[in-house]
VODRENMAR-845255 format. One record per residue (C-alpha): x, y, z; residue in three letters; residue number from 1. Coordinates in Angstrom, 2 decimals. Layout:
# residues N
+---------+---------+---------+------+-----+
|      c1 |      c2 |      c3 | rest |  nr |
+---------+---------+---------+------+-----+
|       X |       Y |       Z |  ALA | NUM |
...
+---------+---------+---------+------+-----+
This chain:
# residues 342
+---------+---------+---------+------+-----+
|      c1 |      c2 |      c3 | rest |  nr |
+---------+---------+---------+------+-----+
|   36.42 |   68.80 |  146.37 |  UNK |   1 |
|   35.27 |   69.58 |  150.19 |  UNK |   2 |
|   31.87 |   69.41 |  151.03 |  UNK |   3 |
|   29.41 |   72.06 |  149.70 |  UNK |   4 |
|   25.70 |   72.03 |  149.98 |  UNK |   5 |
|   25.86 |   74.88 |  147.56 |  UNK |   6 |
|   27.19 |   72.92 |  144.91 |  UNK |   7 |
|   25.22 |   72.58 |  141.79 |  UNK |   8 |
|   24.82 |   70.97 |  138.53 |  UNK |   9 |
|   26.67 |   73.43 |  136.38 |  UNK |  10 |
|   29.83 |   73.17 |  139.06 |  UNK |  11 |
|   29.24 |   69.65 |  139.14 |  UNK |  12 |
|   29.59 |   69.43 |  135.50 |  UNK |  13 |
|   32.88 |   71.28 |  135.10 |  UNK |  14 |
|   34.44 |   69.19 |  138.56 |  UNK |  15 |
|   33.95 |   66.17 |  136.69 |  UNK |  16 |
|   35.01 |   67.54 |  133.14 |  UNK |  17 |
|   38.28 |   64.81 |  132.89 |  UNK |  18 |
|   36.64 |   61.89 |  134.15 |  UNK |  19 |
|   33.26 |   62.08 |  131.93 |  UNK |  20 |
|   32.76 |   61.64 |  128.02 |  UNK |  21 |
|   30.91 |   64.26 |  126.48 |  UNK |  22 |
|   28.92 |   62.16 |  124.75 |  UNK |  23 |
|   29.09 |   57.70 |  124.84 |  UNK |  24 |
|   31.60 |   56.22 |  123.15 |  UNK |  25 |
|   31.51 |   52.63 |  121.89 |  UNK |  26 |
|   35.69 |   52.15 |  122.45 |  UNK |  27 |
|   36.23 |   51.89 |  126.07 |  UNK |  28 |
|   38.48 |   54.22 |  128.02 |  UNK |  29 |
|   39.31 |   54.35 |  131.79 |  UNK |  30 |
|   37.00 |   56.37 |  133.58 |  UNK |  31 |
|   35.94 |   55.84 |  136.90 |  UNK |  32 |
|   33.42 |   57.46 |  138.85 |  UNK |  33 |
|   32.67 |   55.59 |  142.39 |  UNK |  34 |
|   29.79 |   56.04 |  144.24 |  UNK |  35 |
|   29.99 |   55.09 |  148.07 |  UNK |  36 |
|   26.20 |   54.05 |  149.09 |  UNK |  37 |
|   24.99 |   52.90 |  152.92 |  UNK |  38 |
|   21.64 |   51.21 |  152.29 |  UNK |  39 |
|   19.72 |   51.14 |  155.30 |  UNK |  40 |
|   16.53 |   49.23 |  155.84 |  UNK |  41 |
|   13.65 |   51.39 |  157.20 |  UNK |  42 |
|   11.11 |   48.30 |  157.60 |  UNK |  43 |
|   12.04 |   44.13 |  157.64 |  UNK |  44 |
|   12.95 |   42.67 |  154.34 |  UNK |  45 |
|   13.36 |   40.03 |  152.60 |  UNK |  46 |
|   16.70 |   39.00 |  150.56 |  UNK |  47 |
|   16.59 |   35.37 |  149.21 |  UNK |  48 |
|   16.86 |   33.49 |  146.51 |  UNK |  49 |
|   14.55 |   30.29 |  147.42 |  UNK |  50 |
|   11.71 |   32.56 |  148.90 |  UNK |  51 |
|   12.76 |   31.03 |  152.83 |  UNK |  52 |
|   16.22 |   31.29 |  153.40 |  UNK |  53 |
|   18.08 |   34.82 |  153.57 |  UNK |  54 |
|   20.52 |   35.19 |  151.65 |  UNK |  55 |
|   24.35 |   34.96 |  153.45 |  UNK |  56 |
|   28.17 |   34.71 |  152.74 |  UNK |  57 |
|   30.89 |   33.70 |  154.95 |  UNK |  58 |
|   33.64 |   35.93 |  154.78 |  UNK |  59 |
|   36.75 |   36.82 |  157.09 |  UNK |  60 |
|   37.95 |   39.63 |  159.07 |  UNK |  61 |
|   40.97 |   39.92 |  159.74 |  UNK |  62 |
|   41.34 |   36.08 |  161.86 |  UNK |  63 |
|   37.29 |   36.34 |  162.62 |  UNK |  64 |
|   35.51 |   34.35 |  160.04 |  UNK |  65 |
|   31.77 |   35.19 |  160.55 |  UNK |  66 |
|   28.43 |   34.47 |  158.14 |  UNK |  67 |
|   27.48 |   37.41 |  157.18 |  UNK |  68 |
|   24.07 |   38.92 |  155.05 |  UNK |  69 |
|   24.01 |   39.37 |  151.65 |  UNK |  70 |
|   22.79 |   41.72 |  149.18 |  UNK |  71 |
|   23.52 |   40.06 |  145.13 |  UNK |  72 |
|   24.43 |   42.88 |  143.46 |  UNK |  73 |
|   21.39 |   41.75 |  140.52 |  UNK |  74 |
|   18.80 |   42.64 |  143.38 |  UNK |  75 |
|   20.33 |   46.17 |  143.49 |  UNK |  76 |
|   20.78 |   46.80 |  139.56 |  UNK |  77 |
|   17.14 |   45.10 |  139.08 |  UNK |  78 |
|   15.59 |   47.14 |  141.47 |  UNK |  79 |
|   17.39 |   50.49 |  140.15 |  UNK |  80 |
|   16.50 |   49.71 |  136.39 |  UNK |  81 |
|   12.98 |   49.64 |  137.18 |  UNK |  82 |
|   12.91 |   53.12 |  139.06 |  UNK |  83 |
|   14.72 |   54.38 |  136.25 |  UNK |  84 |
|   12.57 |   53.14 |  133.45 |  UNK |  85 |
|    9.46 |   54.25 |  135.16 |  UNK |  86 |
|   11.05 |   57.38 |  135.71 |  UNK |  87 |
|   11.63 |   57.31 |  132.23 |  UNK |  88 |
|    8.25 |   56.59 |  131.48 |  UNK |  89 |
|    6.74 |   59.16 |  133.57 |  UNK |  90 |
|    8.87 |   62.82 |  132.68 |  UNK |  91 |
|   10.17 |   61.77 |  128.69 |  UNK |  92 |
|    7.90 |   59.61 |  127.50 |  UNK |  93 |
|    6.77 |   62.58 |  124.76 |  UNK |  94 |
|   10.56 |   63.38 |  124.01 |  UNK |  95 |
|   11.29 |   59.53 |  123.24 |  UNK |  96 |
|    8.24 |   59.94 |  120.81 |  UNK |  97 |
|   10.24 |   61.95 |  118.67 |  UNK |  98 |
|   13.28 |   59.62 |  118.80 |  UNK |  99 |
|   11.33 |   56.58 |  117.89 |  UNK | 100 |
|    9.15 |   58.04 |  115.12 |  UNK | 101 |
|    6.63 |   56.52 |  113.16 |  UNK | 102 |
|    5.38 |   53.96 |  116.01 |  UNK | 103 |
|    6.14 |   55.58 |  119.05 |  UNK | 104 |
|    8.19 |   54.71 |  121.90 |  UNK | 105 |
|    6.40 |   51.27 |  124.37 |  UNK | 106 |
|    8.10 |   53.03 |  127.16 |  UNK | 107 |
|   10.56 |   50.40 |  127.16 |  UNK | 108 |
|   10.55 |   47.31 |  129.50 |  UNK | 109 |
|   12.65 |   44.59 |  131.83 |  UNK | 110 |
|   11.63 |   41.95 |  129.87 |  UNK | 111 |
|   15.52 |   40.98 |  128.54 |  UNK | 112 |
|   15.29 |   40.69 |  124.59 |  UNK | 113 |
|   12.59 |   43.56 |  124.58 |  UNK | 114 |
|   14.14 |   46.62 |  125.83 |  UNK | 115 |
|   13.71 |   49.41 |  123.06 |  UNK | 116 |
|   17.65 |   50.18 |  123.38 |  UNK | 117 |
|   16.86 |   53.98 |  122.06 |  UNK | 118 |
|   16.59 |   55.55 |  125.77 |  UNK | 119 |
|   19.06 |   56.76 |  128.50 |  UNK | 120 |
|   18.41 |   53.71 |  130.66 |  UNK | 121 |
|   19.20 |   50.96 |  128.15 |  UNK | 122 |
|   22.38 |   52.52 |  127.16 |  UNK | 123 |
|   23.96 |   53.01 |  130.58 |  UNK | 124 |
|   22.63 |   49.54 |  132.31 |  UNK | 125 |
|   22.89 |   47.36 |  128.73 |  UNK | 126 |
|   20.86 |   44.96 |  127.06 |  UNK | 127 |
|   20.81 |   41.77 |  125.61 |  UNK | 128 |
|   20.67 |   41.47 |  121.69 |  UNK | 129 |
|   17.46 |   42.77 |  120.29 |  UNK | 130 |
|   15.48 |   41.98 |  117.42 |  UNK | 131 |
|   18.00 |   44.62 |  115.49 |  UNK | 132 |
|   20.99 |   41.76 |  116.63 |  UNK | 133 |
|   22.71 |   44.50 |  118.87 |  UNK | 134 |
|   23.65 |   44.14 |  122.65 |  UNK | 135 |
|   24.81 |   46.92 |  124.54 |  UNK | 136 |
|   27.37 |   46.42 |  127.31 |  UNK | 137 |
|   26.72 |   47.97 |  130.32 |  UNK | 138 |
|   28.34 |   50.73 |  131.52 |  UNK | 139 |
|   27.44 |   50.16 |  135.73 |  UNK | 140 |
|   28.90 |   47.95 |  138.21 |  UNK | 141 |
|   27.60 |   46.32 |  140.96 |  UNK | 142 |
|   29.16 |   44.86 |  144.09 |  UNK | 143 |
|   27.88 |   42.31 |  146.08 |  UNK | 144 |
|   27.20 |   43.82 |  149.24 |  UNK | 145 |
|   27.56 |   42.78 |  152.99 |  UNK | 146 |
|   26.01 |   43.38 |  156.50 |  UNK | 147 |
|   28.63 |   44.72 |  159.36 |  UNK | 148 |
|   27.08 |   42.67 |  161.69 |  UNK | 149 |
|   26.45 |   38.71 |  161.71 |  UNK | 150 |
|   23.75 |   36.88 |  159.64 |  UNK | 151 |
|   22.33 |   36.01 |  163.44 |  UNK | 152 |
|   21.88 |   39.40 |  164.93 |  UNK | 153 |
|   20.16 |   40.15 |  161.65 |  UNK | 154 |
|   17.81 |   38.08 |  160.53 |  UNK | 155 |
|   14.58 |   36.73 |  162.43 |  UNK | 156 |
|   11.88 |   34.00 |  160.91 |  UNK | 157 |
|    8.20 |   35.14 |  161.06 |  UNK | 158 |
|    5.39 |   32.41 |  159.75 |  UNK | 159 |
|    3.65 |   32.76 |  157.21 |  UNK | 160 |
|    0.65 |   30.96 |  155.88 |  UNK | 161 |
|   -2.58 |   31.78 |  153.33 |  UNK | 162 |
|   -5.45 |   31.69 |  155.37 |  UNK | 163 |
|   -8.27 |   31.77 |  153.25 |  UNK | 164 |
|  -11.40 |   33.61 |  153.89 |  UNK | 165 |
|  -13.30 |   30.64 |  156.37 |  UNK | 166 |
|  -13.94 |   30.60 |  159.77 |  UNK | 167 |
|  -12.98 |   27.41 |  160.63 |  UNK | 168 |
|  -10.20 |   25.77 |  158.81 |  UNK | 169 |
|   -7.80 |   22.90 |  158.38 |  UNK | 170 |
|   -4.04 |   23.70 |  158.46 |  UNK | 171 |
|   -2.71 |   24.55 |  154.65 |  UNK | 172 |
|    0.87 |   23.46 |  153.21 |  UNK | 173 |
|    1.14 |   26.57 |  152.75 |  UNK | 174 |
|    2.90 |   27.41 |  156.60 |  UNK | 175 |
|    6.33 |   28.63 |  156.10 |  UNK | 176 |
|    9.16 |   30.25 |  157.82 |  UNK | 177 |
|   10.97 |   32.89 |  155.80 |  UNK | 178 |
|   14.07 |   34.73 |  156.60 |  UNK | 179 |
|   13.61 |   38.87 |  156.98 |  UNK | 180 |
|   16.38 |   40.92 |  157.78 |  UNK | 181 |
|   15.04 |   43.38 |  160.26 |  UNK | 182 |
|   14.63 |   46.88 |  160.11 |  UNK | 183 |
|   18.14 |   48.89 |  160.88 |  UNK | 184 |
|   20.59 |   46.39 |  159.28 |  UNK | 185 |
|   23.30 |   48.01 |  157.08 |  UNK | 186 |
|   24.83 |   47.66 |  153.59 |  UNK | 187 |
|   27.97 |   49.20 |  152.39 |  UNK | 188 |
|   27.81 |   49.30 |  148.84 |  UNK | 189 |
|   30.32 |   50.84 |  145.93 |  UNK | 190 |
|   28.95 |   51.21 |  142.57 |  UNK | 191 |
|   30.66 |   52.01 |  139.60 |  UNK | 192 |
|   29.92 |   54.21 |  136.82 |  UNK | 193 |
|   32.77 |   53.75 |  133.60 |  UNK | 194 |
|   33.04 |   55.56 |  130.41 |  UNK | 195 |
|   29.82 |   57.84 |  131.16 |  UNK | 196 |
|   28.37 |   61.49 |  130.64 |  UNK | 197 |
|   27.54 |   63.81 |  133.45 |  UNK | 198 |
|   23.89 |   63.67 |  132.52 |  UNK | 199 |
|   24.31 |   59.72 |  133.32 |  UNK | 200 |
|   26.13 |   60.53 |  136.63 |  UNK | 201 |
|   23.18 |   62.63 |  137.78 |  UNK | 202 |
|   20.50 |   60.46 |  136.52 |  UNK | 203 |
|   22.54 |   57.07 |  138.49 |  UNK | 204 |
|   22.50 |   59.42 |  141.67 |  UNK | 205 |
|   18.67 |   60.45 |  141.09 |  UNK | 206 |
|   17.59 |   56.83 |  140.96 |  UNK | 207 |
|   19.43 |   55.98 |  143.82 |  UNK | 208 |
|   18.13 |   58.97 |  145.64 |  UNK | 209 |
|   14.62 |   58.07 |  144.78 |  UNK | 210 |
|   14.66 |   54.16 |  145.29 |  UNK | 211 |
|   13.61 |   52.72 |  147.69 |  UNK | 212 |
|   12.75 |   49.11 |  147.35 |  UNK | 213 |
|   15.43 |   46.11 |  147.20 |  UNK | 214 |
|   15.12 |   42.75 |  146.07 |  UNK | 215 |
|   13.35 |   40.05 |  144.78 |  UNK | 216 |
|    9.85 |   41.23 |  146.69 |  UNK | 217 |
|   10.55 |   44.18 |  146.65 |  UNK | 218 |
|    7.91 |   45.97 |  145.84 |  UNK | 219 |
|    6.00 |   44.34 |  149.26 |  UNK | 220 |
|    8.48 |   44.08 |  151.96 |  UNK | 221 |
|   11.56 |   46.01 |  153.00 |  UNK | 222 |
|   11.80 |   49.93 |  152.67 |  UNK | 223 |
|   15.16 |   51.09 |  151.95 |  UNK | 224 |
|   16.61 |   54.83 |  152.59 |  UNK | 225 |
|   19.82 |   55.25 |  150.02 |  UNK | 226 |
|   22.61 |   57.29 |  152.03 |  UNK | 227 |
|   25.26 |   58.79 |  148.91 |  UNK | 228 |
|   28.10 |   59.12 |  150.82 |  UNK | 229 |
|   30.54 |   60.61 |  148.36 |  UNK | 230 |
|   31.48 |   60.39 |  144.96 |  UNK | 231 |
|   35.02 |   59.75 |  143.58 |  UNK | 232 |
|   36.22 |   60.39 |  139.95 |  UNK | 233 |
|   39.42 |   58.81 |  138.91 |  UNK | 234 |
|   40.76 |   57.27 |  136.33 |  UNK | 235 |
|   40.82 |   53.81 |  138.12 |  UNK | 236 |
|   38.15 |   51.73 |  139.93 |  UNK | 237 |
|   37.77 |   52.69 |  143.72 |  UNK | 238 |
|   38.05 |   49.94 |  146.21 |  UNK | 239 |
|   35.33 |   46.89 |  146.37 |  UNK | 240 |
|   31.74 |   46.96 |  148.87 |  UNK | 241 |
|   33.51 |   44.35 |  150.73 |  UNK | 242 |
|   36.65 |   46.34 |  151.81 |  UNK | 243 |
|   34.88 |   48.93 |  152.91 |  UNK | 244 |
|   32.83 |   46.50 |  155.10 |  UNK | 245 |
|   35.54 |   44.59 |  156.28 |  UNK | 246 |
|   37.56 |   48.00 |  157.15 |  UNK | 247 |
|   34.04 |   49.20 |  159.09 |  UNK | 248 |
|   33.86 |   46.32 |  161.18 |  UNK | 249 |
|   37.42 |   46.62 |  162.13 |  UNK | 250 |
|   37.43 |   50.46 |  162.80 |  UNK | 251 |
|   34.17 |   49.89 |  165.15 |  UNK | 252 |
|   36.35 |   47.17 |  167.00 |  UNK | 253 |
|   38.86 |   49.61 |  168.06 |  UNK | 254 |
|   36.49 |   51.39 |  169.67 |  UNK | 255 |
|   35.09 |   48.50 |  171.93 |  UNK | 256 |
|   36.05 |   49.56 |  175.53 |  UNK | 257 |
|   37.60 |   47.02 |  177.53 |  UNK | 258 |
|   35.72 |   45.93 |  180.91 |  UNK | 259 |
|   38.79 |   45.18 |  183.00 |  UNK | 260 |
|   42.23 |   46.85 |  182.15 |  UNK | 261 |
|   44.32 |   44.12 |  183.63 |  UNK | 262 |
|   42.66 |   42.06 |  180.74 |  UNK | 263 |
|   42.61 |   43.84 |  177.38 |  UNK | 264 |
|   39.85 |   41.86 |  174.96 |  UNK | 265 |
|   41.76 |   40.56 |  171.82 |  UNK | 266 |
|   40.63 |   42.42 |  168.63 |  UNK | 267 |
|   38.94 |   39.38 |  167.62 |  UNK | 268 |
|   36.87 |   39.41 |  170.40 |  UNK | 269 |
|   35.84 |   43.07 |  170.34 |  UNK | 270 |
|   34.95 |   42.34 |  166.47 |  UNK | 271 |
|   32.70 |   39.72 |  167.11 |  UNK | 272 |
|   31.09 |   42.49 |  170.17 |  UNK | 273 |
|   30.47 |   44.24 |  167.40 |  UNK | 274 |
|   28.80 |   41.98 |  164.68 |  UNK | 275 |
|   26.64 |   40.93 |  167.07 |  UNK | 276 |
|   25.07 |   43.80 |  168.77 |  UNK | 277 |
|   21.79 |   44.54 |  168.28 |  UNK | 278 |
|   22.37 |   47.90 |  166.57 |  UNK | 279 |
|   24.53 |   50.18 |  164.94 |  UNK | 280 |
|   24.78 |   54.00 |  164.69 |  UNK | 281 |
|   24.00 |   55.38 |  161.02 |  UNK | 282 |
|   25.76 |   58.46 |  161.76 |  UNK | 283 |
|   29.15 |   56.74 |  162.59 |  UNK | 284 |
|   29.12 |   53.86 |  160.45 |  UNK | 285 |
|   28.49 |   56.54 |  157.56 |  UNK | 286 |
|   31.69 |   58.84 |  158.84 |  UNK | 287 |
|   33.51 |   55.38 |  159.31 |  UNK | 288 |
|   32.86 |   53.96 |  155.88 |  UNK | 289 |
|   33.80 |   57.06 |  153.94 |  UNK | 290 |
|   37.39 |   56.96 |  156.04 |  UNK | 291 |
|   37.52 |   53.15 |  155.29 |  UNK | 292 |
|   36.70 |   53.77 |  151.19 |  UNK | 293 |
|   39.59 |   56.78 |  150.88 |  UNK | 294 |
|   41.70 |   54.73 |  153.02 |  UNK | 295 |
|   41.61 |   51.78 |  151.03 |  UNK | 296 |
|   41.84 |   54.02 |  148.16 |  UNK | 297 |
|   45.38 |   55.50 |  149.18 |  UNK | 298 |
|   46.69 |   52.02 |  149.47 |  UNK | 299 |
|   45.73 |   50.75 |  146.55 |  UNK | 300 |
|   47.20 |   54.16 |  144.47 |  UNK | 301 |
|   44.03 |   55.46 |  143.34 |  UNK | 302 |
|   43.95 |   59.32 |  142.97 |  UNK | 303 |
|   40.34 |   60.81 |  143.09 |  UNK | 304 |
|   38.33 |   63.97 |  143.05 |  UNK | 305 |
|   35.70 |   63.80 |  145.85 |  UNK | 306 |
|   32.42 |   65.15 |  146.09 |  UNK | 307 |
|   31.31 |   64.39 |  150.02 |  UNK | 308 |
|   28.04 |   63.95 |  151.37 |  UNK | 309 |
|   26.93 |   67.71 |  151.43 |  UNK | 310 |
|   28.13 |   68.62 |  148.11 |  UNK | 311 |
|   26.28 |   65.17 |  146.76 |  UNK | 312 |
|   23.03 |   66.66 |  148.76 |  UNK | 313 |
|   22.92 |   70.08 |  147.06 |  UNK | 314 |
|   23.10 |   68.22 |  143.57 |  UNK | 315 |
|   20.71 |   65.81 |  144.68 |  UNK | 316 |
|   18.30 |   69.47 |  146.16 |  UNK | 317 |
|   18.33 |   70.13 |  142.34 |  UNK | 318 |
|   16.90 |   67.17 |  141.01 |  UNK | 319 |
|   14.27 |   67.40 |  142.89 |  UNK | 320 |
|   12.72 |   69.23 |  140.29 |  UNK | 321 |
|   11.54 |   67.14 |  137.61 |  UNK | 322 |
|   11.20 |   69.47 |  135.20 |  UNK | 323 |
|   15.27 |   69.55 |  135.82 |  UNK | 324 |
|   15.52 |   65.41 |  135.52 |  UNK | 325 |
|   13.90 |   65.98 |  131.99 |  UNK | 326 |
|   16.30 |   68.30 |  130.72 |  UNK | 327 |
|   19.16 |   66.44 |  132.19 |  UNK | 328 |
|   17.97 |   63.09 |  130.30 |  UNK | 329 |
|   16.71 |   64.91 |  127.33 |  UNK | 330 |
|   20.31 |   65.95 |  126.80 |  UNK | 331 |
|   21.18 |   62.70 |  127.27 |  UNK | 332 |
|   19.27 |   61.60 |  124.32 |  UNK | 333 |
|   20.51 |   64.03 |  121.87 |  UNK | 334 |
|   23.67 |   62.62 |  122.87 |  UNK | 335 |
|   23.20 |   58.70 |  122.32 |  UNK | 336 |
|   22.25 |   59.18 |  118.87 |  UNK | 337 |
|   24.58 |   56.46 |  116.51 |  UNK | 338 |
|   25.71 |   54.96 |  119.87 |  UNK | 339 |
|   23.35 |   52.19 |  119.32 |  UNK | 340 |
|   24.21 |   50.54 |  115.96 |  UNK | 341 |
|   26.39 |   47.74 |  114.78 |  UNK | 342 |
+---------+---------+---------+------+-----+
């Protein structure tokens, strides 16, 4: 499927007709369908686990072995579970109303043994056993994801203290140094969407289109603009967040110039140019990492049908209706009914 900013739901639907259930199923099949993200930050954040100390890998490319950022792939599925249950909340709440019945629906929550397991969010991301004794498995996966360039270009410290409200004061314990990862830094990410209807498809790419807020303080440091590359049905998982990273670090390499033609750089040189310059052009990393992921893809045997960037954008032009969201997940809950039972 080439790109088409004219494409819409309806086309969308019947594209993706072989690699979607029409309704869940509780026997698992193999149905793939990738979605190729580049999460950019639009402000400083913060991604750690301790509070001080960003959060890092070492990995290696090709003979370069460099430390790296890191983005858990919890922060990302936390982060996108609470868009979607507020979104939830805010366009079906009266149409879950009717599903729940006599009590009403609590508009569902994050709290792990407390999730109502009744809406469209619970049944695509999972739960943990409820007081009915039922867990649901989910049905998205998460990569860890990686910065292009090194944890040291990256990341700066910034001190932090609570300062109280006095004039004059004595120095609090409270002084810290914490890691942010500043503003411009890159994440390639692959997520992956098994067994699941086309109303879950578009509701995944609606919450992803509409976060924008990653990690642990989320909700207070870091904005985040979600680029959806492309999206790739098959019937076999697409390649991992850390491919396409490695394969975007390499492919920028090649392009390094060399200073003096009588001296060629090695590649490992021009790779470590690149992970430590100060920035990096969206535009081209984005056309890079969508080569990388089909590249990747041909090795590895997987057969796909594409959706590229435009055609993704003219879905995503829809949803910005909400009044279209709504009917999309009302569908969706018509169609989950007996999924949830033992």
């Amino acid at each position: 499927m080439n790109g088409d900013e004219n494409m819409n739901i309806e086309g969308f639907r019947k594209s993706l007709k072989d690699f979607t259930l029409e309704k869940p199923e509780k026997k698992p099949k193999e149905n793939y369908v990738n979605v190729l993200i580049l999460r950019e930050l639009k402000s400083a954040a913060r991604f750690t686990t301790d509070g001080v100390e960003a959060n890092s890998a070492v990995i290696r490319i090709g003979n370069t072995e460099e430390t790296v950022g890191k983005l858990f792939g919890r922060k990302q599925v936390a982060s996108d579970r609470r868009k979607a249950k507020a979104l939830q909340r805010t366009i079906i709440s009266e149409e879950m109303n009717k599903v729940v019945g006599k009590d009403g629906w609590n508009g569902c929550t994050m709290k792990v043994n407390e999730m109502c397991q009744r809406c469209p969010e619970c049944a695509l991301f999972g739960s943990a056993a409820s007081e009915e004794g039922v867990s649901i498995t989910s049905r998205v996966m998460y990569d860890e994801a990686y910065t292009i360039r090194a944890l040291n270009a990256i990341v700066e410290e910034f001190f932090q203290n609570a300062p109280g409200d006095d004039y004059a004061k004595k120095p609090t314990p409270g002084i810290r140094e914490p890691d942010f990862f500043k503003e411009g830094v890159l994440f390639p990410c692959v997520v992956t969407l098994k067994d699941v209807t086309v109303e879950e498809v578009l509701f995944f790419l609606n919450i992803t289109d509409r976060n924008s807020r990653y990690g642990a303080t989320g909700t207070r440091f870091g904005k985040t603009q979600n680029h959806i590359l492309g999206v790739y049905a098959s019937h076999r998982e697409g390649p991992s967040s850390l491919e396409v990273t490695r394969g975007i670090a390499l492919k920028l390499a090649e392009t390094v110039q060399d200073e003096d033609a009588d001296q060629p750089q090695t590649m490992d040189a021009k790779l470590k140019q690149v992970m430590y310059r100060d920035t990096l052009s969206v535009d081209e990393v984005k056309t890079i990492a969508t080569a990388v992921y089909e590249e990747v893809s041909e090795r590895q045997r997987i057969e796909y049908k594409k959706f590229d960037e435009k055609a993704v954008s003219g879905i995503l032009n829809e949803l910005k209706d909400d009044s279209v969201v709504k009917f999309q997940l009302t569908q969706q809950i018509e169609k989950l009914k007996g999924f949830v039972s033992a």
